[in-house]
C-alpha positions as a Markdown table, in Angstrom:
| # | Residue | x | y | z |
|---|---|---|---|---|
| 1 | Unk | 12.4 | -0.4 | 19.2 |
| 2 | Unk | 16.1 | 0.2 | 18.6 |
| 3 | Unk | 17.2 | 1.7 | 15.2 |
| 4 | Unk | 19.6 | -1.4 | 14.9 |
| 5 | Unk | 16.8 | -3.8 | 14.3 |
| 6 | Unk | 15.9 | -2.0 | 11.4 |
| 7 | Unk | 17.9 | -4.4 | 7.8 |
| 8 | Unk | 17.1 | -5.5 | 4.5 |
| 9 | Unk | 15.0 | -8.1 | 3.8 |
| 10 | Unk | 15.4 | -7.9 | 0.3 |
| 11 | Unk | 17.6 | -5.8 | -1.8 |
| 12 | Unk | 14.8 | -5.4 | -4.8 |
| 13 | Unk | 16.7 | -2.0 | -6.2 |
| 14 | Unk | 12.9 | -1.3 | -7.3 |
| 15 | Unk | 12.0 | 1.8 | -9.3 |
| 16 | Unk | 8.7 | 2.1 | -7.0 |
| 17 | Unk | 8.4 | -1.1 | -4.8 |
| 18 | Unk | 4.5 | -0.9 | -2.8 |
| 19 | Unk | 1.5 | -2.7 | -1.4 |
| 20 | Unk | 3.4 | -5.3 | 0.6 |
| 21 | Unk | 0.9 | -8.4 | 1.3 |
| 22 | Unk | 1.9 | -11.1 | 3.6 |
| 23 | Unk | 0.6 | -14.6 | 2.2 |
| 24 | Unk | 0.2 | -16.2 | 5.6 |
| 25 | Unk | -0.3 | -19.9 | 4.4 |
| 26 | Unk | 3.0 | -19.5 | 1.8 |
| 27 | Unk | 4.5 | -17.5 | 4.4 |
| 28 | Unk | 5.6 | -15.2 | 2.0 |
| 29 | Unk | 5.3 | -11.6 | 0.8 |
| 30 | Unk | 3.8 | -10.4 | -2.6 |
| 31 | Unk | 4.6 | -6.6 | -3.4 |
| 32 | Unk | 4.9 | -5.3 | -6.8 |
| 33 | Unk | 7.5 | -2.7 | -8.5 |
| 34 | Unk | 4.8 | 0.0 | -9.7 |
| 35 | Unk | 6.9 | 1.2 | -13.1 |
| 36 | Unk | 8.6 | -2.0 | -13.9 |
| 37 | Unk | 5.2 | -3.5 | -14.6 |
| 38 | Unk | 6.2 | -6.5 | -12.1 |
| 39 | Unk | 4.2 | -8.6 | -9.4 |
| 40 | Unk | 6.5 | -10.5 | -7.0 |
| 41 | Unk | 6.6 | -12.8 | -4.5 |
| 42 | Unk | 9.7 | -12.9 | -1.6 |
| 43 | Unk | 10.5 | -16.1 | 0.8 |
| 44 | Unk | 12.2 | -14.5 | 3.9 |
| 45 | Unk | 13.4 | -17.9 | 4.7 |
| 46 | Unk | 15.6 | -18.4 | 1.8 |
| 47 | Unk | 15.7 | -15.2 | 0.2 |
| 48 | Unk | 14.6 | -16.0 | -3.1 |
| 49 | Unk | 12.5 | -13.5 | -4.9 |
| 50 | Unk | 10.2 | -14.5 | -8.3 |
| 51 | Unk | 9.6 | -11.8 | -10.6 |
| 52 | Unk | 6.3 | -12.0 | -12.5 |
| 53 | Unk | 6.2 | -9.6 | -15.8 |
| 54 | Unk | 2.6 | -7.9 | -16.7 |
| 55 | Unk | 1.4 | -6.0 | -19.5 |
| 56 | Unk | 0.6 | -2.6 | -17.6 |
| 57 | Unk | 1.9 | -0.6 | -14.6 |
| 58 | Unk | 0.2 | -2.1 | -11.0 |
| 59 | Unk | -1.2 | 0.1 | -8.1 |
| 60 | Unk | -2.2 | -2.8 | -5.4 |
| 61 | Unk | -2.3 | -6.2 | -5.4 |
| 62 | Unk | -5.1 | -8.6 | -2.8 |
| 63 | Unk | -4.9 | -11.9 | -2.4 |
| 64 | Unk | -8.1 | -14.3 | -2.9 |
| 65 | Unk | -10.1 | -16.8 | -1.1 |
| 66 | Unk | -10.1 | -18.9 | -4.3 |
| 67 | Unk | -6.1 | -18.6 | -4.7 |
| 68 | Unk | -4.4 | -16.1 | -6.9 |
| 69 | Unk | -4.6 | -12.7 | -6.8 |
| 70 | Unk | -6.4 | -9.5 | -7.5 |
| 71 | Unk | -4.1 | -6.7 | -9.2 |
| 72 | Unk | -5.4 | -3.1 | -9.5 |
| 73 | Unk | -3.7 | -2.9 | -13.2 |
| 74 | Unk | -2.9 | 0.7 | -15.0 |
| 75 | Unk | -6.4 | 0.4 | -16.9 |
| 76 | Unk | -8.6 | -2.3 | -15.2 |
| 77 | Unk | -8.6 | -4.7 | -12.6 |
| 78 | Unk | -7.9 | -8.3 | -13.5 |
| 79 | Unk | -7.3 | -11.5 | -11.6 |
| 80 | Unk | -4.7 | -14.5 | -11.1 |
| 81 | Unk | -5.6 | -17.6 | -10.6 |
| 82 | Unk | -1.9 | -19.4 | -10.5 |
| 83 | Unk | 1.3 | -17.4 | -10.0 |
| 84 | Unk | 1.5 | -18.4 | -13.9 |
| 85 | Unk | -2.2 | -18.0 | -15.1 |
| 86 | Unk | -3.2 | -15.8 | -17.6 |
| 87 | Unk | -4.5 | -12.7 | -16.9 |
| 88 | Unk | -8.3 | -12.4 | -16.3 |
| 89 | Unk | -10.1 | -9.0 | -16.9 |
| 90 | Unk | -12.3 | -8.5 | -13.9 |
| 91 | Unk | -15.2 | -5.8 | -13.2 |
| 92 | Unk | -15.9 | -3.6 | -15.5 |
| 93 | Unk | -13.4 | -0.9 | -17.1 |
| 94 | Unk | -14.4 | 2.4 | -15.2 |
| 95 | Unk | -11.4 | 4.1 | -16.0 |
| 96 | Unk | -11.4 | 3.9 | -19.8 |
| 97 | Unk | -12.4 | 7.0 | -20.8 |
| 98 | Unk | -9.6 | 8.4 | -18.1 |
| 99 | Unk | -6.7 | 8.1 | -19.8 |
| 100 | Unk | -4.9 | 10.5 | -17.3 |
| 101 | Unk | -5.9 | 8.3 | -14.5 |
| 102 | Unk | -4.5 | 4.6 | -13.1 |
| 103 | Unk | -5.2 | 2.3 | -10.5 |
| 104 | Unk | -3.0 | 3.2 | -7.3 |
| 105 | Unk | -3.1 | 2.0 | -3.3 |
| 106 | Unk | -5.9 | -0.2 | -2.4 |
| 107 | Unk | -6.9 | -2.9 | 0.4 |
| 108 | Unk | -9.0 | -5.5 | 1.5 |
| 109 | Unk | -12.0 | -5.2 | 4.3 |
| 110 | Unk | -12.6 | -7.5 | 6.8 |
| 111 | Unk | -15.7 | -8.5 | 4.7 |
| 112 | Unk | -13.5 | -9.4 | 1.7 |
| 113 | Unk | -14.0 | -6.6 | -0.7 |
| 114 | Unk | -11.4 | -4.7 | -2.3 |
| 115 | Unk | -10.8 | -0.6 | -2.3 |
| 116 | Unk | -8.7 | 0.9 | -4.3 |
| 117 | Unk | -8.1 | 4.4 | -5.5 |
| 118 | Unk | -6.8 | 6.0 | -8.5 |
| 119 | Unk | -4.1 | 8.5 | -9.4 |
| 120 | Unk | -4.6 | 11.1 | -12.0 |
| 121 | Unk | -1.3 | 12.0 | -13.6 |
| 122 | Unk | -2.4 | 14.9 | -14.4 |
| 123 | Unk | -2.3 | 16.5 | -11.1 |
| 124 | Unk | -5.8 | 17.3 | -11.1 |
| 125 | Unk | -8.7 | 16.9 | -8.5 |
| 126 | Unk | -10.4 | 14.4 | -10.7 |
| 127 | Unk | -9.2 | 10.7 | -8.9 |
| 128 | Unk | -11.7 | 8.5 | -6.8 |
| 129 | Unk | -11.7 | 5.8 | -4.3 |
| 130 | Unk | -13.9 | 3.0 | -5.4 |
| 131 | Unk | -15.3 | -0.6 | -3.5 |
| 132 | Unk | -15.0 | -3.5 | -5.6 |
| 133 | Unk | -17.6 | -6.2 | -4.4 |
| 134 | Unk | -16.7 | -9.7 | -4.6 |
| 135 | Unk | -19.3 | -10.4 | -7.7 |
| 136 | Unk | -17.1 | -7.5 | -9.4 |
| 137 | Unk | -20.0 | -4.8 | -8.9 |
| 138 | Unk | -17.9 | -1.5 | -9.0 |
| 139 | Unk | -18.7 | 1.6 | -6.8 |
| 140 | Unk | -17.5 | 5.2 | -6.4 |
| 141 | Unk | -17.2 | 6.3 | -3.0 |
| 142 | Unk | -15.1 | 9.5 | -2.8 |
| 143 | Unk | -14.1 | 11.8 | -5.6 |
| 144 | Unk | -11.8 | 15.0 | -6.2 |
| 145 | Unk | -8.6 | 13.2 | -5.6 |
| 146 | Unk | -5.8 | 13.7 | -6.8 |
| 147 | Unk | -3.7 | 10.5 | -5.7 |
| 148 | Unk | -5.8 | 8.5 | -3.6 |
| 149 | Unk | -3.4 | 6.4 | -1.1 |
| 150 | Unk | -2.9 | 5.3 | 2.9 |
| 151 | Unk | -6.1 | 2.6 | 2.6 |
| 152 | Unk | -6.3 | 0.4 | 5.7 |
| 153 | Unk | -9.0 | -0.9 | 7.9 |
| 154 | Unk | -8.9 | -1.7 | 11.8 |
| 155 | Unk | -8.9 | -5.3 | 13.0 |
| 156 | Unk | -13.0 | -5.3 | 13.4 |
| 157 | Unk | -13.8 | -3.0 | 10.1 |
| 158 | Unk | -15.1 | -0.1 | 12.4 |
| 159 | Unk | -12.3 | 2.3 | 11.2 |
| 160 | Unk | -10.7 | 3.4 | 7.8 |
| 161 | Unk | -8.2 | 5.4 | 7.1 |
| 162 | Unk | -6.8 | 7.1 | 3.6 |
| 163 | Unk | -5.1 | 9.6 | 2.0 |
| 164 | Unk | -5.2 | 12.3 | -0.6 |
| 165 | Unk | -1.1 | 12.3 | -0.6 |
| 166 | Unk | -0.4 | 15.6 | -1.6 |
| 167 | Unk | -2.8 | 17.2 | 0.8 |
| 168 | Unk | -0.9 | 15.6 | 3.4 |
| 169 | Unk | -3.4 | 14.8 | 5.4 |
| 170 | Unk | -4.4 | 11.1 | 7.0 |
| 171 | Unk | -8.3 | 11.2 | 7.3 |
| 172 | Unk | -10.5 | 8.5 | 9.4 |
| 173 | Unk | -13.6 | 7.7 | 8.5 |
| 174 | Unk | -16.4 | 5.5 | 10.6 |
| 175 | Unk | -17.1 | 2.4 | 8.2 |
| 176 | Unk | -20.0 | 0.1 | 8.2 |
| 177 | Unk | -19.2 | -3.4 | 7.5 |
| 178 | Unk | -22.3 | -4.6 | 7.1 |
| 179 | Unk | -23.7 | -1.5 | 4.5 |
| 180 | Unk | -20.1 | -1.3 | 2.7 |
| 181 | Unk | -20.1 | 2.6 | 3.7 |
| 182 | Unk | -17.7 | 4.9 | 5.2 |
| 183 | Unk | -18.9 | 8.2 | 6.4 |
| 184 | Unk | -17.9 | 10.9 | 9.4 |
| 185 | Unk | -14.8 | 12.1 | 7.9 |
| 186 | Unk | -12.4 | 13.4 | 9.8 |
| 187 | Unk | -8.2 | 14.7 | 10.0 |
| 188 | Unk | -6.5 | 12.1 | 12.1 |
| 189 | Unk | -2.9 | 13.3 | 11.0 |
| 190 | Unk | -1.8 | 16.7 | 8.8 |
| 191 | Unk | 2.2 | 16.4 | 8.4 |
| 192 | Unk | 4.0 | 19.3 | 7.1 |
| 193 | Unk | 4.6 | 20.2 | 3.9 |
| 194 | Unk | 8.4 | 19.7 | 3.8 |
| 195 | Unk | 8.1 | 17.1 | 6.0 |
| 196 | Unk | 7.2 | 13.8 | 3.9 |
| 197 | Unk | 3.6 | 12.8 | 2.8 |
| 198 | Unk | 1.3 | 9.9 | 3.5 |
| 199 | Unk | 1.6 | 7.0 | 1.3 |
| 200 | Unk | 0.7 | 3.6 | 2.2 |
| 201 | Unk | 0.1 | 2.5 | 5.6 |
| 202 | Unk | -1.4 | -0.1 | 7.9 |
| 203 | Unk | -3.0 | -1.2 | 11.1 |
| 204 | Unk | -1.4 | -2.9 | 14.0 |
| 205 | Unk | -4.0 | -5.2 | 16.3 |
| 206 | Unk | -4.0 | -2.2 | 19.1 |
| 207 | Unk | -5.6 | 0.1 | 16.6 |
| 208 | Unk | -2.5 | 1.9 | 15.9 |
| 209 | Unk | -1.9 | 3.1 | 12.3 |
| 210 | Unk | 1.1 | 3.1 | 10.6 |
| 211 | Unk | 2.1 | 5.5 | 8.2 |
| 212 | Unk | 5.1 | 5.7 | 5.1 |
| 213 | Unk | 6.0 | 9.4 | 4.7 |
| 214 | Unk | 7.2 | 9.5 | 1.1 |
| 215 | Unk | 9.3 | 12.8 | 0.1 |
| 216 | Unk | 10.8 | 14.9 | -2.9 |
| 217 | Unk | 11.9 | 17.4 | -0.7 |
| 218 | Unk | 15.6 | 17.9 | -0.6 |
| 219 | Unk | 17.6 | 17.0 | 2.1 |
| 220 | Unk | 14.4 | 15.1 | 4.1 |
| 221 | Unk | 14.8 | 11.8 | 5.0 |
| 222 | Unk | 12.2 | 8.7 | 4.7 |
| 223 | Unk | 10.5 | 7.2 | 7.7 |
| 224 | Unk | 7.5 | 5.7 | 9.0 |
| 225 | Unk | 5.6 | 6.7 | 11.9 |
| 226 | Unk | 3.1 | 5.2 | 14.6 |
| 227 | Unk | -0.1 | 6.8 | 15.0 |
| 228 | Unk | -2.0 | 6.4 | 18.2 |
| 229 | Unk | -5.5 | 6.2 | 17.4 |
| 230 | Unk | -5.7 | 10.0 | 18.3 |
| 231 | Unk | -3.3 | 10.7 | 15.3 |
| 232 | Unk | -0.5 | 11.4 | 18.2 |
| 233 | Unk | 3.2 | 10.3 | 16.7 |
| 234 | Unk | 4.0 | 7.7 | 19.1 |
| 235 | Unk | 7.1 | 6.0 | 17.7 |
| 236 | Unk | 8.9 | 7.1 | 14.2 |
| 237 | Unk | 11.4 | 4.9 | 12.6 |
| 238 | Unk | 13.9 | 6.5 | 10.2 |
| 239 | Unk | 14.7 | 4.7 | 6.7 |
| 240 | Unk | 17.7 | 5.3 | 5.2 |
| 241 | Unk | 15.9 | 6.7 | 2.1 |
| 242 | Unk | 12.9 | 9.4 | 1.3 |
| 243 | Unk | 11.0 | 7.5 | -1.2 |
| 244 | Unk | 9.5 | 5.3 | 1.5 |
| 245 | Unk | 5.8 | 3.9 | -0.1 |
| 246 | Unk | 4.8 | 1.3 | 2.4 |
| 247 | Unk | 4.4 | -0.5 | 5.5 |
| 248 | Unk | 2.2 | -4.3 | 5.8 |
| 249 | Unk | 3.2 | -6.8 | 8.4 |
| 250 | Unk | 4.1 | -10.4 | 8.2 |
| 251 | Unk | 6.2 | -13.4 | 9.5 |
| 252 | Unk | 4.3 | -16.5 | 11.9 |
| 253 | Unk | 3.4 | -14.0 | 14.4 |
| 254 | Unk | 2.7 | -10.8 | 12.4 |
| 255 | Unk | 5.1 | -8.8 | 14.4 |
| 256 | Unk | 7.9 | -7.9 | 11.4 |
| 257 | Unk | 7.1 | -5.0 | 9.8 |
| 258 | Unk | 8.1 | -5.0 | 5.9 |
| 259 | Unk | 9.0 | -1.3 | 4.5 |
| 260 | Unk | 8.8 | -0.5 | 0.7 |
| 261 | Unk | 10.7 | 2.0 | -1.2 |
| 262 | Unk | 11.8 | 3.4 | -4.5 |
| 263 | Unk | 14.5 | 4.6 | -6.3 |
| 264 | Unk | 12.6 | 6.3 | -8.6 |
| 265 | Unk | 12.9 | 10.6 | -8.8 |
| 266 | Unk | 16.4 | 10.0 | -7.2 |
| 267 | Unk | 19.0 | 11.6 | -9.1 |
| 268 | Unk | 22.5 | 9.8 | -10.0 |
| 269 | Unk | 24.2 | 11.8 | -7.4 |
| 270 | Unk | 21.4 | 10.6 | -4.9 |
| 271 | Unk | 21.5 | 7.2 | -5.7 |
| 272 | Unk | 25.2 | 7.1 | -4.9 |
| 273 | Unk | 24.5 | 8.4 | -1.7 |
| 274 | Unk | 21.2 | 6.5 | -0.8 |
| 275 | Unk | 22.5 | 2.8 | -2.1 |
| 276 | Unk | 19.5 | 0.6 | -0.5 |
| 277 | Unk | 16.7 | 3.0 | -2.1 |
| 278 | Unk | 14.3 | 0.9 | -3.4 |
| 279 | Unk | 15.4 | -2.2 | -1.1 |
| 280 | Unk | 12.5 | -3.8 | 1.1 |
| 281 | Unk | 13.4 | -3.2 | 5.4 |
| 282 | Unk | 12.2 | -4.9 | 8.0 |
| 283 | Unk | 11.8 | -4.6 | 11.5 |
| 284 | Unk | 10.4 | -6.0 | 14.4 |
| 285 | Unk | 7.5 | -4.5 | 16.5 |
| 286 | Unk | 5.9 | -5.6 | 20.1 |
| 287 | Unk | 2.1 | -5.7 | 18.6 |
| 288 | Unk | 1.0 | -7.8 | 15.8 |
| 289 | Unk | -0.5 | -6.1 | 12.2 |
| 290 | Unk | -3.7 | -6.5 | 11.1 |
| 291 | Unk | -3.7 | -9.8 | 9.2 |
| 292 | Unk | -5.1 | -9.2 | 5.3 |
| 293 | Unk | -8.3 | -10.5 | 4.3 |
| 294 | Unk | -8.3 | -12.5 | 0.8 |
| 295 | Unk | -10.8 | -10.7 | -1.4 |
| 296 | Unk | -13.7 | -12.7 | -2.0 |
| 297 | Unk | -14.4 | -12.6 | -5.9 |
């Protein structure tokens, strides 16, 4: 791939753009702007990008068998029917008596249930990943966290990757399809410390995962990198910002990438110097991403 293919798809100027979802029968992509409390939905083909307000902050967004969406809210999951609906509480609320915690990164399996993790502001070990089933049945599958990120599933749901972020480590875990388990944990990636840290990420067909390296440190630029499924770096792309969040794939034949970012923790001076922070860039790639599966609740 040539750095030259890399533009903006969308200059969004989000405060923390993520979890870009590619709506294969609208042929467009959903993402949400984390600390603007705002769902959206962007038409490549003419550009146009609608805005939809909601009450709390939002950590992931899947899209449903039934139509809508499922959003991973601040305090709760809750559901869309219509791009204008009303909210719709769904599950029940397991993080209300965790008021340092929110909803963060989550994704769909090829079976159609949703996990998402949690983010404790606090900074402390006290986050989890959790499976939401399709009848909204709730279940903790990995605790101690402190921002749980990087979820993605292989084409086939034999593979699963996440994130703690600021361990810096990518893990991979075995997962079972059939049992809704993951289990034989092990370190697929450890990036340095002052080099960037996991955020979100995705699969391509070939069982390649690719990776957003989101950094504070000064003077380190933003990127995304391709990980063979031996964790070795096998291409890196360099984005012209360091708060990059997120990679998911769209367009007819899956093959553009779409990259998220923020302009959020960027000083004035920063900004001035990093003017498309927060935009959406795309690129093209020679192997298709893993298309999403709608959640089935």
């Amino acid at each position: 791939m040539r750095i030259s293919d890399l533009t903006i798809a969308l200059d969004a100027k989000a405060d923390l753009a993520e979890s870009p979802v590619w709506h294969a029968a609208e042929q467009k992509l959903y993402w949400i702007d984390i600390w603007r409390k705002e769902l959206h939905r962007f038409d490549p083909a003419s550009g146009e990008d609608e805005c939809r307000p909601l009450p709390e902050t939002v950590g992931a967004l899947a899209l449903r068998a039934k139509g809508g969406v499922l959003l991973a809210l601040e305090n709760g999951l809750a559901t869309l029917d219509t791009w204008d609906s009303e909210l719709t509480p769904f599950g029940k609320p397991v993080l209300a008596d965790k008021p340092d915690q929110r909803f963060n990164d989550g994704c769909t399996d090829p079976a159609g249930r949703f996990w998402v993790g949690t983010c404790d502001d606090a900074k402390n070990p006290e986050a989890s990943l959790y499976r939401v089933d399709p009848d909204g049945t709730i279940t903790q599958m990995r605790h101690g966290l402190v921002t749980a990120n990087a979820a993605a599933f292989n084409a086939d749901g034999s593979l699963f990757v996440h994130a703690d972020t600021p361990s810096h480590v990518l893990r991979l875990y075995d997962a079972d399809m059939a049992e809704g388990t993951i289990n034989n944990c092990r370190i697929l990636r450890r990036f340095p410390q002052d080099k960037g840290a996991p955020d979100g990420g995705w699969f391509d067909m070939e069982g390649c995962y690719w990776s957003a390296s989101f950094s504070l440190e000064p003077g380190c630029g933003g990127k995304v990198v391709k990980l063979s499924p031996k964790g070795e770096i096998l291409e890196a792309v360099p984005i012209p910002t360091p708060r990059t969040t997120m990679i998911g794939f769209g367009g007819e034949d899956m093959c553009t990438a779409y990259v998220t970012t923020a302009r959020a923790l960027l000083t004035e001076e920063e900004l001035v110097q990093q003017p498309d922070a927060g935009a959406i860039f795309s690129f093209r790639v020679d192997v298709p991403g893993v298309p999403v599966t709608p959640f089935a609740g």
